[in-house]
DRENDO-1510 file (C-alpha; in Angstrom, 1 decimal, always signed):
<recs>
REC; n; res; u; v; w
REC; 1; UNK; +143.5; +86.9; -83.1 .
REC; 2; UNK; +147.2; +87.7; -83.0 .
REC; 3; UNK; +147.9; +91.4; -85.0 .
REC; 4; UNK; +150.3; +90.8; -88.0 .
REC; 5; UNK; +151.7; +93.4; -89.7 .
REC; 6; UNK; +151.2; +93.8; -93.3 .
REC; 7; UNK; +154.7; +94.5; -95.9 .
REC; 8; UNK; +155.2; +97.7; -95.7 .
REC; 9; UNK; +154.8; +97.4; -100.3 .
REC; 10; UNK; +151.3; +96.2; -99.6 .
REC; 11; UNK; +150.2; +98.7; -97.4 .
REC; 12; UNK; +151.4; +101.4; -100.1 .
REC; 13; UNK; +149.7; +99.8; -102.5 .
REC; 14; UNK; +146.1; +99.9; -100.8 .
REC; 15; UNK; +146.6; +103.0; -99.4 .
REC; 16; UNK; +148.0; +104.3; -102.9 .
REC; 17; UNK; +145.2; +102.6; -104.5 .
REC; 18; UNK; +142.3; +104.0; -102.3 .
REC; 19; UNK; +143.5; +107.4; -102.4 .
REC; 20; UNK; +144.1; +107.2; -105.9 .
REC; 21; UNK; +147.7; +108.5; -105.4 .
REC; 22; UNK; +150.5; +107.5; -108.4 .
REC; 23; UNK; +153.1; +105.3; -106.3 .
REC; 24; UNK; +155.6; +103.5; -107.9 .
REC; 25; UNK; +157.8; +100.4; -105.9 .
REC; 26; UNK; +159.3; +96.9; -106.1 .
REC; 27; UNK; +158.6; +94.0; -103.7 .
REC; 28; UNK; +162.3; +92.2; -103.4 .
REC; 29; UNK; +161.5; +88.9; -101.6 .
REC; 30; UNK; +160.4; +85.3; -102.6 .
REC; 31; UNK; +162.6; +84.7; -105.7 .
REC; 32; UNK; +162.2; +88.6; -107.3 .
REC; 33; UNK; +165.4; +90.2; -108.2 .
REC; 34; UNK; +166.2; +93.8; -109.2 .
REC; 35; UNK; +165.8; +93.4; -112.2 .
REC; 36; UNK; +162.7; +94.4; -112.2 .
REC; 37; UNK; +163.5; +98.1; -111.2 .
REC; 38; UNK; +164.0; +100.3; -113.4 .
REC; 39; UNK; +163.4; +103.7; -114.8 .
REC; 40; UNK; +165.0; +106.4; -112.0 .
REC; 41; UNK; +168.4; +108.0; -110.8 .
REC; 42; UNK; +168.4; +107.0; -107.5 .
REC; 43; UNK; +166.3; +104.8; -105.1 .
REC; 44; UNK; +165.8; +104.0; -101.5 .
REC; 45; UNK; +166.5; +100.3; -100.0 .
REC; 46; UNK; +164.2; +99.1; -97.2 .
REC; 47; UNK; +164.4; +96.2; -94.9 .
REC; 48; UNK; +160.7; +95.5; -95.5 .
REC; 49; UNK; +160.0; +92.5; -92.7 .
REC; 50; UNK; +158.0; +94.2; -89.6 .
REC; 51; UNK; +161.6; +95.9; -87.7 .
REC; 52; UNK; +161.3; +98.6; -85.9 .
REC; 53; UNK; +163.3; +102.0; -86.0 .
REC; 54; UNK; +164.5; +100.8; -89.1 .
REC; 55; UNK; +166.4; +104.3; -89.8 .
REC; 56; UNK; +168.0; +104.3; -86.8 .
REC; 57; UNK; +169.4; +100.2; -87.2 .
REC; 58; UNK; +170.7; +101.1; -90.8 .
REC; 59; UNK; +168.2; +99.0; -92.4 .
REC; 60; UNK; +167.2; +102.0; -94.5 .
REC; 61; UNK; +170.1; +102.7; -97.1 .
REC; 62; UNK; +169.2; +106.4; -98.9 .
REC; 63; UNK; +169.9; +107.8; -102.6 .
REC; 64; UNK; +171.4; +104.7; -104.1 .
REC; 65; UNK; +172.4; +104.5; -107.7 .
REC; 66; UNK; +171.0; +101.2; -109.9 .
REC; 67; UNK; +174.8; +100.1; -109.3 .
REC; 68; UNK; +174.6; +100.4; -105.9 .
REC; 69; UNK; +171.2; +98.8; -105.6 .
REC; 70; UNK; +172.9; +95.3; -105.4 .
REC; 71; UNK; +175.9; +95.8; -103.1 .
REC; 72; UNK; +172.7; +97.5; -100.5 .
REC; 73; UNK; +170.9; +94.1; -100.9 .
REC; 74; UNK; +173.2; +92.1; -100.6 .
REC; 75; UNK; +174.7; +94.1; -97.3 .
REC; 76; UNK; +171.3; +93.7; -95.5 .
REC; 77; UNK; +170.8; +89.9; -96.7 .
REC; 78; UNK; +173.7; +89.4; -95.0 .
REC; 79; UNK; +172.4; +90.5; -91.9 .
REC; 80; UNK; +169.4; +87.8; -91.9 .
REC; 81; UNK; +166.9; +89.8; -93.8 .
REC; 82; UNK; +164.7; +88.1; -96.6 .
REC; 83; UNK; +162.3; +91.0; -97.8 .
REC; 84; UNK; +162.8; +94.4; -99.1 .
REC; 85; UNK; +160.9; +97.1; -101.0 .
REC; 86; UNK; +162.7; +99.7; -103.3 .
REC; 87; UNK; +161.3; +102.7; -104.3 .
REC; 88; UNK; +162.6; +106.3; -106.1 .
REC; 89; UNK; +164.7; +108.2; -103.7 .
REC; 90; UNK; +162.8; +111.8; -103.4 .
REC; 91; UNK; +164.3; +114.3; -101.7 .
REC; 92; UNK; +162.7; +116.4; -99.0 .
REC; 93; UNK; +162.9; +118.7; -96.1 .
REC; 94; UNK; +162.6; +116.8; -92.5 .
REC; 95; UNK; +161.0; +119.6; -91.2 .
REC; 96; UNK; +158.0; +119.3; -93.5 .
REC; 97; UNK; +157.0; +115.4; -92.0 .
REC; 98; UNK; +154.3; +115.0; -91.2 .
REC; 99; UNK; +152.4; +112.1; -88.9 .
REC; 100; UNK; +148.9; +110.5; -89.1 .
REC; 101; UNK; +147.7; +107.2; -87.9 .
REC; 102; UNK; +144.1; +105.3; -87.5 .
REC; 103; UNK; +143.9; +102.8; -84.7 .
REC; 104; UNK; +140.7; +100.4; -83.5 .
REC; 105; UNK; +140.1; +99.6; -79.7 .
REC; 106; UNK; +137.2; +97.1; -80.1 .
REC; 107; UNK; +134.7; +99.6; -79.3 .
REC; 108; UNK; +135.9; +102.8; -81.9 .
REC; 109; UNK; +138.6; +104.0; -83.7 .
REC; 110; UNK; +140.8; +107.2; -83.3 .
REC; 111; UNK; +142.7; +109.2; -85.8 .
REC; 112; UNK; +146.0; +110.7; -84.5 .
REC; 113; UNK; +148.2; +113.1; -86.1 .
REC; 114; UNK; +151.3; +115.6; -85.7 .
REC; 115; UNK; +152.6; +118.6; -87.6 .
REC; 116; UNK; +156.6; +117.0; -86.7 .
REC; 117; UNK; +156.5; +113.4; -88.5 .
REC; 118; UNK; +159.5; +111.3; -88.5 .
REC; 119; UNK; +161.8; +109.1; -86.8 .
REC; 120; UNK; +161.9; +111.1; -84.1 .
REC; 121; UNK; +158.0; +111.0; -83.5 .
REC; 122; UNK; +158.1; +109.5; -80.0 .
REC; 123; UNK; +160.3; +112.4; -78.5 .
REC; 124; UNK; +157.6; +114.8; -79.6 .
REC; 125; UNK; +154.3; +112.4; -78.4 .
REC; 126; UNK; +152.9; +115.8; -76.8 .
REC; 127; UNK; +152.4; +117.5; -80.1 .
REC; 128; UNK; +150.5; +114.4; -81.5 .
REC; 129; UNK; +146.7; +115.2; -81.4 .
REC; 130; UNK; +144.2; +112.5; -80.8 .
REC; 131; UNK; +140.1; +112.1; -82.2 .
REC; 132; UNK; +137.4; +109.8; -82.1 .
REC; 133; UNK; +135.9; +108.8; -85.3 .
REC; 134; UNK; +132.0; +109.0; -85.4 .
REC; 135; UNK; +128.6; +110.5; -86.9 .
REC; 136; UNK; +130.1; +113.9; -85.2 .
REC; 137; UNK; +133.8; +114.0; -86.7 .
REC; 138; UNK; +134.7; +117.2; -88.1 .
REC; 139; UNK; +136.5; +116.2; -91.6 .
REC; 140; UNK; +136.5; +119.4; -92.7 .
REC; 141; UNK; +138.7; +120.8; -89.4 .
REC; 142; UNK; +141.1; +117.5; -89.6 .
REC; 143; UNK; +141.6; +118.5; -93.3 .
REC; 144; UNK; +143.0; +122.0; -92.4 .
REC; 145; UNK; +144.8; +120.0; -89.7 .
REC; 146; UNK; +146.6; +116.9; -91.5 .
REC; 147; UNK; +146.5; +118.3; -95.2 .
REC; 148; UNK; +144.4; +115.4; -96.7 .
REC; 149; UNK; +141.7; +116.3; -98.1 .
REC; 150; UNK; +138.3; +115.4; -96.6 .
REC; 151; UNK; +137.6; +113.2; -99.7 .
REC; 152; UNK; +141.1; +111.9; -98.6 .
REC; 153; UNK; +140.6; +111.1; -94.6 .
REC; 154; UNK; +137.5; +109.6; -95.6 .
REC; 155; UNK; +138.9; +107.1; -98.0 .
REC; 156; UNK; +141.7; +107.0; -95.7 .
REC; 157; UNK; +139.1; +105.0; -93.0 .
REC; 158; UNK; +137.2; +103.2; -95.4 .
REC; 159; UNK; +140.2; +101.1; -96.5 .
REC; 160; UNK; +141.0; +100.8; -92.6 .
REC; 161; UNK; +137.9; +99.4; -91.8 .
REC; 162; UNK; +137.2; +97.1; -95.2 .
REC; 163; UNK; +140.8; +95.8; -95.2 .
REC; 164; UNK; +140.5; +94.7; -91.4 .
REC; 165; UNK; +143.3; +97.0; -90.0 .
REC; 166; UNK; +143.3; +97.5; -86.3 .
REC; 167; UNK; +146.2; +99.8; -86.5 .
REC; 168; UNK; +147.4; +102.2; -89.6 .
REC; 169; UNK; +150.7; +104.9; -89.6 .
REC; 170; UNK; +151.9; +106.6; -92.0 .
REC; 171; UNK; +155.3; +108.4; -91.0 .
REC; 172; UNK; +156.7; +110.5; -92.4 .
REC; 173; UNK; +154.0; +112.3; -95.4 .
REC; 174; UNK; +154.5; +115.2; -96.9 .
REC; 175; UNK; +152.4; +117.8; -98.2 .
REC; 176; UNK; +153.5; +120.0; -100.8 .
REC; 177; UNK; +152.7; +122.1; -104.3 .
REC; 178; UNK; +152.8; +118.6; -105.8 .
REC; 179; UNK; +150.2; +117.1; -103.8 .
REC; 180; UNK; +150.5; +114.0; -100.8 .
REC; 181; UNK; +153.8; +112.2; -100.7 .
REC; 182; UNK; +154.0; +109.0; -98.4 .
REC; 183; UNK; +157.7; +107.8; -97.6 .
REC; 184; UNK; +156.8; +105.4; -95.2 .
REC; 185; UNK; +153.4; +103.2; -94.1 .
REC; 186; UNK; +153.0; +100.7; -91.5 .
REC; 187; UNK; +149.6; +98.4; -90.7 .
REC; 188; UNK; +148.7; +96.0; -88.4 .
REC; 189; UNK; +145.4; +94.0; -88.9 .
REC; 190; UNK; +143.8; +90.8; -87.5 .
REC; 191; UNK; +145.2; +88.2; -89.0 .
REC; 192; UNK; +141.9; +86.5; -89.0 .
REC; 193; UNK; +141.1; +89.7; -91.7 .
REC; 194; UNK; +141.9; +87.1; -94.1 .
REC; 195; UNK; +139.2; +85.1; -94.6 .
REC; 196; UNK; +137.4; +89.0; -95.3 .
REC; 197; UNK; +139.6; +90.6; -98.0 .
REC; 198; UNK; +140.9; +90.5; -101.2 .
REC; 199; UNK; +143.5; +93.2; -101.0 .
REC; 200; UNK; +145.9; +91.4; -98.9 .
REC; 201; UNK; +146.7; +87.3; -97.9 .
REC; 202; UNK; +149.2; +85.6; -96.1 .
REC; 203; UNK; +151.9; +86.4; -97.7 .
REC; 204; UNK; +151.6; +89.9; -97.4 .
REC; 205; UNK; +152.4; +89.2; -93.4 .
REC; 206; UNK; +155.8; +89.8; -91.8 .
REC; 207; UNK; +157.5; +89.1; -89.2 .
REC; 208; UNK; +160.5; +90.6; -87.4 .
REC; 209; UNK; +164.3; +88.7; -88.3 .
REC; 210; UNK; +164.1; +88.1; -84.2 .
REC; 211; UNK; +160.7; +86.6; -84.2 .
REC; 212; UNK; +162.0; +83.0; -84.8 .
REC; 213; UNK; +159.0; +80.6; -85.2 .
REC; 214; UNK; +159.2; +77.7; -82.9 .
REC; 215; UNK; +159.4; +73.8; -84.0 .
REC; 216; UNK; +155.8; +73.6; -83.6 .
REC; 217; UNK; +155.1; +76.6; -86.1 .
REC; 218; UNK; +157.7; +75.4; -88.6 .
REC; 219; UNK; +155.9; +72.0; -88.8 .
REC; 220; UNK; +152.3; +73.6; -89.2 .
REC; 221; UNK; +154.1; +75.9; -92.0 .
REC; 222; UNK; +155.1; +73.0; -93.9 .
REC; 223; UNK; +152.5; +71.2; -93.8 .
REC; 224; UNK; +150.3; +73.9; -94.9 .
REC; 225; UNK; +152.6; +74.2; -97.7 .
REC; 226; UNK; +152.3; +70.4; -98.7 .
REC; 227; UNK; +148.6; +70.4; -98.0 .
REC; 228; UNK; +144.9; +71.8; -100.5 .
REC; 229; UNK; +143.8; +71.6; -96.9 .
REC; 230; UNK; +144.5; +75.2; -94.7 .
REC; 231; UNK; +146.5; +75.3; -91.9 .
REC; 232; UNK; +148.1; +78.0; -89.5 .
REC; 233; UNK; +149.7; +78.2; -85.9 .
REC; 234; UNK; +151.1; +81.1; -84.5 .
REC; 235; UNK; +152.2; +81.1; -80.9 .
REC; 236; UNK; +151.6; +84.0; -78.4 .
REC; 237; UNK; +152.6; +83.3; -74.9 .
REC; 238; UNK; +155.3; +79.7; -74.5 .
REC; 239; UNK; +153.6; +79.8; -71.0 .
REC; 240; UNK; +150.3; +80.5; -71.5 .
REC; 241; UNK; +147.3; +78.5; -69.9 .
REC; 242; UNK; +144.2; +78.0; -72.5 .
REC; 243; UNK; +145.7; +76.5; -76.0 .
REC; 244; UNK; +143.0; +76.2; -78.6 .
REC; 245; UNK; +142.7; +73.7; -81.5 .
REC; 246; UNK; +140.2; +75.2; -83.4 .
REC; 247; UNK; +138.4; +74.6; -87.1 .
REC; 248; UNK; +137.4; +77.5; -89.4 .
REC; 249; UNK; +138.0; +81.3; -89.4 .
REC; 250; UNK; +134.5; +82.2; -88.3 .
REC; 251; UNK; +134.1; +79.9; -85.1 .
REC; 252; UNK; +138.4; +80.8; -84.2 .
REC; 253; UNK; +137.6; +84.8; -84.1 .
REC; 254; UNK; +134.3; +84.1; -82.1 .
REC; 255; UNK; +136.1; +81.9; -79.9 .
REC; 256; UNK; +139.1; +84.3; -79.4 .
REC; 257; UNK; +137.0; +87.0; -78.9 .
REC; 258; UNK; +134.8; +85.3; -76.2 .
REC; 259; UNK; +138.3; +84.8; -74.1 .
REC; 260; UNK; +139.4; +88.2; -74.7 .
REC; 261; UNK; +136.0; +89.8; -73.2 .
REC; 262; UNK; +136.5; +87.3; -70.6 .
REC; 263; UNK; +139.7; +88.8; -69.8 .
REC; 264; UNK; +142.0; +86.0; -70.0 .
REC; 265; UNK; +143.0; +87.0; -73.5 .
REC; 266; UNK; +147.1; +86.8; -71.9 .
REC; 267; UNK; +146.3; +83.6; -70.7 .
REC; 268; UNK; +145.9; +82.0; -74.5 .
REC; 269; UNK; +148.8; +80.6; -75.8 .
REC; 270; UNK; +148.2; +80.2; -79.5 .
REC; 271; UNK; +146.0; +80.9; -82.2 .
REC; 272; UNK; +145.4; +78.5; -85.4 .
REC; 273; UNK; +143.4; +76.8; -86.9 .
REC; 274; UNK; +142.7; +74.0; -89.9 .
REC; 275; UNK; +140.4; +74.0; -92.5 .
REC; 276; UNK; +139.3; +72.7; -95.6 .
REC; 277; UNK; +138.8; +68.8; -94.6 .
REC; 278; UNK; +142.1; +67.7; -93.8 .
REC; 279; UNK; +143.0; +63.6; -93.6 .
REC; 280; UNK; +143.2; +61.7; -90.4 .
REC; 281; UNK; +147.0; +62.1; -91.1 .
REC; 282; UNK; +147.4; +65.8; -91.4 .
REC; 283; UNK; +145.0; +66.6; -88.3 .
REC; 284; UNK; +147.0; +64.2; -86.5 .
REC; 285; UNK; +150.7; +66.3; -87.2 .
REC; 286; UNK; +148.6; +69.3; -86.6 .
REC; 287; UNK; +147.5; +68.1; -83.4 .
REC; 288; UNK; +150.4; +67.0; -82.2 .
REC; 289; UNK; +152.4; +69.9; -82.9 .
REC; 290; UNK; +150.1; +71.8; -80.7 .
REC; 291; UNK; +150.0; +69.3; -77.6 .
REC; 292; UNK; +153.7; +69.7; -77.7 .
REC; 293; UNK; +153.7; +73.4; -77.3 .
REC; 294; UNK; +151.1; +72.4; -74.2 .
REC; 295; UNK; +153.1; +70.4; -72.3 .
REC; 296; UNK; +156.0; +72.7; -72.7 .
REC; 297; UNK; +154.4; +75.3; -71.0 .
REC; 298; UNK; +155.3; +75.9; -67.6 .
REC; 299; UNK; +151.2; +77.2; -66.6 .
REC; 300; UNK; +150.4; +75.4; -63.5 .
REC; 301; UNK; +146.9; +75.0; -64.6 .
REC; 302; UNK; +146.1; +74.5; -68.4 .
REC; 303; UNK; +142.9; +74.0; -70.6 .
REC; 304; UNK; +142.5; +72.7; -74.8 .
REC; 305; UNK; +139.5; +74.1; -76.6 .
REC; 306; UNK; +139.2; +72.0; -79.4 .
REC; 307; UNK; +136.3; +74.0; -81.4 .
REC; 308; UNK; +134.3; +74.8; -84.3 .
REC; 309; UNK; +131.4; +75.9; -86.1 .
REC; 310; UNK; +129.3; +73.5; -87.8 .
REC; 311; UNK; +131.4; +72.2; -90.8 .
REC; 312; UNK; +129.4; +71.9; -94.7 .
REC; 313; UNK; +132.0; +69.2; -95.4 .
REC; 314; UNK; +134.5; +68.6; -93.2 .
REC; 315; UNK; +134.3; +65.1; -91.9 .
REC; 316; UNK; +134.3; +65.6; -88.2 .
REC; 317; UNK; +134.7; +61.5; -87.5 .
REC; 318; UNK; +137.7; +61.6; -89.9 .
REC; 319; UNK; +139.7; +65.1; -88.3 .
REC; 320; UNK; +139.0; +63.7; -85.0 .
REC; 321; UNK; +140.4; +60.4; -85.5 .
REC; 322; UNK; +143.8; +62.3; -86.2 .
REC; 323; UNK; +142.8; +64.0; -83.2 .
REC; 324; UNK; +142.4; +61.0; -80.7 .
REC; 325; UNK; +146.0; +59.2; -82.1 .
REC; 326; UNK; +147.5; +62.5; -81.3 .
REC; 327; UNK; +146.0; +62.6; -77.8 .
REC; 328; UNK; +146.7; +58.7; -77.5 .
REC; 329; UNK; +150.5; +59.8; -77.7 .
REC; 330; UNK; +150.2; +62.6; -74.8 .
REC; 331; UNK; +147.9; +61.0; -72.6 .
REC; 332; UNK; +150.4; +60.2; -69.9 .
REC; 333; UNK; +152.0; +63.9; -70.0 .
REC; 334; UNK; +148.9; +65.9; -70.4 .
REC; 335; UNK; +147.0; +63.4; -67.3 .
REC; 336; UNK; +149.8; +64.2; -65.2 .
REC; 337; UNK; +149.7; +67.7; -65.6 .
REC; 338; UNK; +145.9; +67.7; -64.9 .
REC; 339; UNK; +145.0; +69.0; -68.3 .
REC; 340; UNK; +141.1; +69.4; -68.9 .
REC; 341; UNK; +140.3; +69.3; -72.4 .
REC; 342; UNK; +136.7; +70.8; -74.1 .
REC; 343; UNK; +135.4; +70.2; -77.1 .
REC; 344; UNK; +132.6; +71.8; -79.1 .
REC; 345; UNK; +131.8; +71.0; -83.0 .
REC; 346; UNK; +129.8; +70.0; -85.5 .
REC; 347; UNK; +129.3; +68.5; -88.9 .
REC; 348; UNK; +129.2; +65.5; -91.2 .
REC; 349; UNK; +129.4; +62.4; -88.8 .
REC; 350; UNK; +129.5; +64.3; -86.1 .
REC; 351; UNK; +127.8; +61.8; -83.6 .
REC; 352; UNK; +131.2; +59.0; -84.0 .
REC; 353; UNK; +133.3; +61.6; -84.0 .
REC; 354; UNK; +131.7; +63.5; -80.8 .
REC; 355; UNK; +131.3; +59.9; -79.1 .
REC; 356; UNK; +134.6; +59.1; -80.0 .
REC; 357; UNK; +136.4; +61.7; -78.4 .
REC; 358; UNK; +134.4; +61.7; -75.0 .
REC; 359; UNK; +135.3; +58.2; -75.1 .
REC; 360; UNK; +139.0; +58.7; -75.1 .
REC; 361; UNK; +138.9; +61.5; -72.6 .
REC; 362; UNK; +137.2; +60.1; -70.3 .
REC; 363; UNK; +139.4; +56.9; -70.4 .
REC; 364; UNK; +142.2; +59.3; -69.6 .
REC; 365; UNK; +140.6; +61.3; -67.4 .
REC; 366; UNK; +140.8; +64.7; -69.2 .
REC; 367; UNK; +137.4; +65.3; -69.6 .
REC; 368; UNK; +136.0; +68.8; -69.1 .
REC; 369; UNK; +133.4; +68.9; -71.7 .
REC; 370; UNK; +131.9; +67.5; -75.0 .
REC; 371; UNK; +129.2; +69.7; -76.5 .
REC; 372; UNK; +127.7; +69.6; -80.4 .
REC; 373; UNK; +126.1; +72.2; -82.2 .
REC; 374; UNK; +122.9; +72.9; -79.5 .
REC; 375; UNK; +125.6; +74.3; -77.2 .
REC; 376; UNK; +126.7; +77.4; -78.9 .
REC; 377; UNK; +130.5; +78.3; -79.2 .
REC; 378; UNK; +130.0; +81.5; -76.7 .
REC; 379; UNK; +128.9; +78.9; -73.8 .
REC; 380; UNK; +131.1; +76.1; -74.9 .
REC; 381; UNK; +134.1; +78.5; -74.0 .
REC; 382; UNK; +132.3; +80.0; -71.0 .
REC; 383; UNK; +132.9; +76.5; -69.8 .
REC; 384; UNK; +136.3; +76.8; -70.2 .
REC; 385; UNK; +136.1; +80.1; -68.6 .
REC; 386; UNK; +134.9; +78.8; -65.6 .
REC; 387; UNK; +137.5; +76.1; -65.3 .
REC; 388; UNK; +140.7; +78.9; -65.4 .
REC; 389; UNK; +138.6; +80.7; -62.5 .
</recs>
């Protein structure tokens, strides 16, 4: 369950939306030029593609005429960068900024805010104030506090918790005679979050210019273009020791989650999974992109979880015959590095499929485990668990 952050346009617009605040602002990416902005004297230019201390790198270009619009975007397309928001430049002073964020640890979530927002928030971390959110939280005090209303800081945590964000900062805001003012707004949610929402999707995600997406990731990406079927791969640790090839949002959070609570959740190396009955063909690209990242890895000891719920339609003999021509290829480079690989899934055909794949691991002795549907995903994984130990 890697955390993705959300365009910084998308979170203004949910947040805007929820708190029923006016905002107005372009999205410049994917084929949208400027000439969709229109209406103001001056504007604000912002590199909007997951950077940090965008201020301070110059990827924020201040009070810029229409005219000047262009010669900012193309400046900062120069410099690698592929999405931007632009919004009405408004004028403030820095001394009225304002912080407030909402964060999720797995077991509750805190709301943190300061009187000195800004770029400079970090140097003043002792003046930010820190509360658990629960039946006992005095909105009425963090009102006087932060200057959202009640009704506000409310709303504020409803759209945290129904759009699945595990982390939410806005910084700087600004409260004045004319009401809430957001200039800037950052989230991170589950990227999971979204097989659960309507208010964001994949494309809403970004990802920093220096986050370069292996050859592995590029392949999956096309594919998933080219496909109806669903397919993602996003790689968290080049070195890691449990890879998971996994089917269907539900069973990969389940699964992530169980290795998390384990507390090898740094030991998983990617997170991905396909859905929506992919051929023979496309499971066996997928697959194969995947075992490639595994034998790059430089683990000493490394496990494959291939996994799933119980699919309504996806024909397990079918995705698994991809499967099996993908581990055909790798055999001789995952047996040498004493790879174990365990499988749990169900679905249409799911005894050839099931009996298949034992089959072939066992021929190349990289059998750990073949379990259907009466072994549940939580001890499936718990196998796996005991293997890394």
């Amino acid at each position: 369950m890697p955390r993705r952050k959300l365009s910084e346009y998308r979170t203004k617009v949910l947040v805007a939306e929820g708190l029923d605040l006016p905002y107005t602002g372009w999205s410049i990416s994917e084929g949208k030029d400027l000439t969709q902005v229109k209406g103001f004297k001056s504007y604000v230019l912002k590199v909007d593609q997951a950077e940090k201390k965008r201020f301070k790198n110059g990827l924020v270009l201040l009070d810029l005429t229409k005219a000047d619009l262009d010669s900012g975007l193309k400046k900062l397309q120069k410099r690698g960068y592929e999405h931007f928001i632009v919004e009405p430049y408004v004028k403030h002073d820095q001394e009225d900024e304002r912080y407030i964020s909402l964060s999720y640890d797995k077991h509750y979530s805190y709301l943190s805010y300061s009187s000195m927002g800004g770029v400079d928030i970090e140097d003043n971390s002792e003046t930010v104030q820190t509360v658990r959110i629960d039946e006992k939280t005095n909105w009425s005090n963090l009102a006087s506090k932060t200057g959202f209303s009640e009704a506000q800081l409310q709303k504020l945590f409803e759209i945290f918790v129904r759009e699945h964000f595990t982390f939410l900062e806005i910084n700087p805001y600004t409260v004045t005679t004319e009401g809430l003012h957001i200039m800037d707004a950052a989230v991170e949610v589950d990227d999971t979050g979204t097989f659960f929402v309507d208010g964001w999707s994949n494309s809403d995600l970004r990802s920093p210019r220096s986050a370069k997406k292996t050859e592995s990731e590029e392949i999956v990406a096309v594919l998933d273009e080219k496909s109806p079927a669903s397919f993602n791969l996003s790689v968290l640790n080049p070195n890691g020791s449990i890879f998971l090839l996994l089917s269907g949002g539900g069973a990969s959070v389940v699964v992530a989650d169980e290795i998390h609570n384990h507390g090898l959740g740094k030991e998983v190396a990617n997170y991905g999974e396909y859905s929506g009955n992919p051929t023979e063909d496309e499971t066996y690209v997928y697959t194969s992109a995947l075992l490639k990242l595994l034998v790059a890895s430089k683990a000493k000891k490394k496990v494959l979880f291939i996994g799933g719920a119980v699919a309504n339609f996806t024909d397990i003999a079918n995705t698994f015959a991809g499967v099996i021509r993908a581990l055909n290829d790798y055999a001789p480079k995952l047996r040498k590095q004493d790879v174990r690989v365990y499988v749990r899934r169900g679905g249409p055909r799911q005894e050839i499929g099931l009996a298949r794949i034992h089959q072939v691991l066992e021929k190349y002795e990289l059998l750990g485990a073949v379990y259907d549907p009466n072994t549940s995903i939580q001890d499936a994984v718990k196998a796996v668990i005991k293997e890394m130990k």
